[in-house]
VMD Tcl script that draws the C-alpha trace (Angstrom):
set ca {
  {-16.15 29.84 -4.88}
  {-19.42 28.49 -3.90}
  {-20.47 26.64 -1.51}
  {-22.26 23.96 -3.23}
  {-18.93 23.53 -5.91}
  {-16.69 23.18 -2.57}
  {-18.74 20.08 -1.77}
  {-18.64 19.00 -5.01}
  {-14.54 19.06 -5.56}
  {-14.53 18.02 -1.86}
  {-16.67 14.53 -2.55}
  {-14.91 13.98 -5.90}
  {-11.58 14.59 -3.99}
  {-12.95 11.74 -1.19}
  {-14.01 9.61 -4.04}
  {-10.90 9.76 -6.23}
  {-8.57 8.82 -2.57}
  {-11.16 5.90 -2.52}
  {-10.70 4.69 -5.24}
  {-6.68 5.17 -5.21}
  {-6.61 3.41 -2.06}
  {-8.36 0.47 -2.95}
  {-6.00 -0.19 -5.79}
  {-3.41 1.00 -3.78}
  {-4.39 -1.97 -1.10}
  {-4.68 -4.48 -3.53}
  {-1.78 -3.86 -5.04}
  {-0.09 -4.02 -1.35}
  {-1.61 -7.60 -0.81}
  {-0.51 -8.83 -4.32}
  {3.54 -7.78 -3.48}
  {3.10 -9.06 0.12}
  {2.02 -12.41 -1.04}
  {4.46 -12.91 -3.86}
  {6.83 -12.28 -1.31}
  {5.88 -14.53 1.31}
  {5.34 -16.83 -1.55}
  {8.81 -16.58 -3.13}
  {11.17 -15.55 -0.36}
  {9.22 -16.45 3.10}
  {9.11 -12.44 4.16}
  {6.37 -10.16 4.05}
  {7.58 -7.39 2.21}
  {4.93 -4.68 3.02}
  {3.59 -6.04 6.79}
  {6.14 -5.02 8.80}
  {4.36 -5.33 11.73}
  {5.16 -9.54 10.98}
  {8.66 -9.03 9.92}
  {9.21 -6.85 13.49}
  {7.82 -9.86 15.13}
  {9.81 -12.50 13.18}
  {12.87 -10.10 13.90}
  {12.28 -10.37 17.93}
  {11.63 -13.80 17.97}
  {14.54 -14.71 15.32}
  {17.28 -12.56 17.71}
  {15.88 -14.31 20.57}
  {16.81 -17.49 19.20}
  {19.62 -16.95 17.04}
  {18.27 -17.24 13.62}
  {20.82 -15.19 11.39}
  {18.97 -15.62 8.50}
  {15.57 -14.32 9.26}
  {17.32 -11.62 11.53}
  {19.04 -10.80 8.09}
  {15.86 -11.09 5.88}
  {13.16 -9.22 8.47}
  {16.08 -6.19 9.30}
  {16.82 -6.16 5.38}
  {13.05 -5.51 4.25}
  {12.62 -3.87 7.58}
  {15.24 -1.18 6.58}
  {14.54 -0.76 3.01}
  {10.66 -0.49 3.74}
  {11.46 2.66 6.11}
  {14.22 4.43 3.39}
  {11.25 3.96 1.08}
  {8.25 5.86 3.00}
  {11.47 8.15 4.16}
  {12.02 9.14 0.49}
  {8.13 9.13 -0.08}
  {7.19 11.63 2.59}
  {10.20 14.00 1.41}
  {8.64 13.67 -2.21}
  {5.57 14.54 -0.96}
  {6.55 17.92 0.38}
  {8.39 18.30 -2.90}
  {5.48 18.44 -5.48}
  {2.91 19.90 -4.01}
  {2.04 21.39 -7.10}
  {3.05 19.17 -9.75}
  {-0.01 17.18 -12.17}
  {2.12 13.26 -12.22}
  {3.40 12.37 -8.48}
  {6.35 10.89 -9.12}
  {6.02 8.39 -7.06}
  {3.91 6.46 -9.43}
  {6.85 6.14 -12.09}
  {9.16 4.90 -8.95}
  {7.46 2.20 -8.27}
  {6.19 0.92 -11.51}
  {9.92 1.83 -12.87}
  {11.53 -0.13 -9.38}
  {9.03 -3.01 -10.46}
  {9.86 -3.05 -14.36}
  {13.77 -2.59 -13.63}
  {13.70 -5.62 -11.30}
  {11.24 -8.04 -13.50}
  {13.73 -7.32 -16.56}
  {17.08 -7.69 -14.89}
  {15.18 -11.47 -12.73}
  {14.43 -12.83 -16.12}
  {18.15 -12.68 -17.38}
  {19.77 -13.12 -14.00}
  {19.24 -15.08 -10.60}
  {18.31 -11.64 -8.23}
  {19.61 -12.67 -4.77}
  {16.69 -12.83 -2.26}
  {18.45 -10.44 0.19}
  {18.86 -8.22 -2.86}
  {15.13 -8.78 -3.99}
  {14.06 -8.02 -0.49}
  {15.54 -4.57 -0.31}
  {14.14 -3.51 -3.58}
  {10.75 -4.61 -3.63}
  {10.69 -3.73 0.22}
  {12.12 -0.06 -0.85}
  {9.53 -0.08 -3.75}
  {6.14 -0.63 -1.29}
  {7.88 1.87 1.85}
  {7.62 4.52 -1.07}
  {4.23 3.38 -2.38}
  {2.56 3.65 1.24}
  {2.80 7.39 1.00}
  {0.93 8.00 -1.80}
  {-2.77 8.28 -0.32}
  {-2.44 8.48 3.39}
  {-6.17 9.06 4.03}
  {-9.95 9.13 2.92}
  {-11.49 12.42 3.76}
  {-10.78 12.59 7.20}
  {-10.61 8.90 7.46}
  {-7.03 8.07 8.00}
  {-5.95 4.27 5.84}
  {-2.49 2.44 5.36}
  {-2.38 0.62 1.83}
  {-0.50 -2.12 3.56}
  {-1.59 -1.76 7.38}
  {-4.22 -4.48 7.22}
  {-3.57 -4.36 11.76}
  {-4.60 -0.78 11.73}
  {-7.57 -0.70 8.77}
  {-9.57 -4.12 11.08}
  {-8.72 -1.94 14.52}
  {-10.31 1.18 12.53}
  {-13.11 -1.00 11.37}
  {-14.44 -2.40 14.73}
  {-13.92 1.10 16.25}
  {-16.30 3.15 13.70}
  {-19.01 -0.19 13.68}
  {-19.00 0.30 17.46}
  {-19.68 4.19 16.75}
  {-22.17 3.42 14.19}
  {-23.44 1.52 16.75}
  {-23.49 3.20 19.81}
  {-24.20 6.96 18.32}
  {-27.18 8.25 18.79}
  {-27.24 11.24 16.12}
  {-28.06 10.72 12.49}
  {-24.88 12.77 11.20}
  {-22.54 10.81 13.13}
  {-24.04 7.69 12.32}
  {-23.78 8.16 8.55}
  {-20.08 8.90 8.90}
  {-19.44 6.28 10.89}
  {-21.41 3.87 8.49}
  {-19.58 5.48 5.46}
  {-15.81 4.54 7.17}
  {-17.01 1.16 8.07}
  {-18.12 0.39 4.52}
  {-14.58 1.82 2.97}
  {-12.78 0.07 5.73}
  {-14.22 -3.07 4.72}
  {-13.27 -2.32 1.03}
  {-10.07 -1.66 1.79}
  {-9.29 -5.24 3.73}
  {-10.72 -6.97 0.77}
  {-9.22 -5.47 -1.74}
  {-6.21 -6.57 0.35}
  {-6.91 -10.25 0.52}
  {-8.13 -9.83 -3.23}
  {-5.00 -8.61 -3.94}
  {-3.36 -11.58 -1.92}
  {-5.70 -14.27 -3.31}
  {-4.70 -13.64 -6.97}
  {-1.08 -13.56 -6.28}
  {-0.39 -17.15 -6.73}
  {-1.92 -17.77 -9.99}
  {-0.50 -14.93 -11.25}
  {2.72 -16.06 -9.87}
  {2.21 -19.65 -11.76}
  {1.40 -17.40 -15.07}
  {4.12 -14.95 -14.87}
  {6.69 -16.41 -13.34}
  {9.50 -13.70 -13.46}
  {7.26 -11.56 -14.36}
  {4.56 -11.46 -11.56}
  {5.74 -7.75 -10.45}
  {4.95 -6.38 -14.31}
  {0.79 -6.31 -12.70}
  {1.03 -4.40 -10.08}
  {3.70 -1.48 -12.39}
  {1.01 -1.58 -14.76}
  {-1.72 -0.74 -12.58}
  {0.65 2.16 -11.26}
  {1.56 3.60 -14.20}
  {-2.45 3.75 -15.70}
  {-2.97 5.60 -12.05}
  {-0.77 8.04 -12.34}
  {-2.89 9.39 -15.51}
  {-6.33 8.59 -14.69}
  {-6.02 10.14 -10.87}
  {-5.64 13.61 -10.29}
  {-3.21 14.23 -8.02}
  {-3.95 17.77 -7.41}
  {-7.30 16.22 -5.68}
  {-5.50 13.99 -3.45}
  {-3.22 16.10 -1.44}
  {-4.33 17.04 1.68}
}
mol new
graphics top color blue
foreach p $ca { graphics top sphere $p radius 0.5 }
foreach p [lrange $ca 0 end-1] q [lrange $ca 1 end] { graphics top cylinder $p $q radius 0.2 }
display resetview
């Protein structure tokens, strides 16, 4: 192969994780809202629920001890199942993972419009649903993200503008300048993702989680996934 195509396939791999990610983020920040919305839990910032858990054991609070160790749980089983389906298909075209969700997402929205879905119940699903989501693009080139780590993509932000700034050498500089800028895209396609969530929730009703499995389910045949794995 030559060299030039290598940097070709290796840009349009970068660009297609890019792109993934963003949607990927926005996505996270739509669920995470609903569900802060709808049942007072985060259900993809766990770093929030660990705190609420600490704080809620501290004082007693059975039912946010039950709520933060329910999502808590489920979000873990889900990356758990996500990472093992990872090592699974390494060579497959459609990542399953995809269909999971959006079919988690479309199983749940159908079975809440005919019956009241407990909200320790809804927790563990949609909680499951996002824990399996997260492992679908774990990086940008070398540039590691989190589709729901909003903690981890600021702290990753301020770190490469301090490079950017600090660097002396051209090269480094550009990187640094090209993680800040997908960084940044990331976080707002976060709080996009958040920002819409309550009209949509006022529109939809029931049926606010149908978005987000649509938007999976177009991904999973417009992205390669031969392109994203690492």
């Amino acid at each position: 192969m030559l060299p030039e195509k290598k940097v070709f396939l290796y840009a349009d791999k970068i660009g297609t994780q890019e792109k993934l990610a963003i949607l990927l983020t926005f996505i996270a920040g739509y669920i995470d809202a609903v569900g802060l919305i709808k049942w007072k839990t985060y259900v993809s910032f766990m770093s929030g629920n660990t705190t609420q858990l600490g704080t809620a054991i501290a004082t007693g609070t059975v039912e946010v001890i039950s709520s933060s160790g329910c999502v808590i749980g489920s979000f873990v089983s889900g990356i758990y199942l996500g990472t093992c389906l990872s090592q699974c298909q390494r060579q497959q075209k459609f990542s399953s993972k995809f269909f999971i969700v959006a079919g988690i997402l479309i199983t749940y929205s159908i079975v809440g419009s005919y019956y009241q879905i407990p909200s320790y119940s809804s927790l563990v699903v949609v909680g499951f649903s996002m824990g399996v989501m997260n492992t679908i693009v774990t990086s940008v080139g070398k540039q590691n993200v989190n589709a729901d780590f909003v903690t981890g993509t600021l702290n990753s932000l301020a770190k490469n503008s301090a490079m950017y700034a600090m660097s002396s050498s051209a090269e480094d500089r550009a990187t640094y300048g090209s993680n800040v800028i997908h960084l940044l895209i990331l976080w707002i396609g976060f709080i996009s993702g958040a920002y819409i969530a309550p009209v949509f929730l006022d529109i939809l009703a029931k049926w606010t989680l149908i978005l987000p499995a649509f938007f999976l389910l177009v991904a999973a045949f417009i992205f390669p996934i031969p392109n994203i794995k690492e």
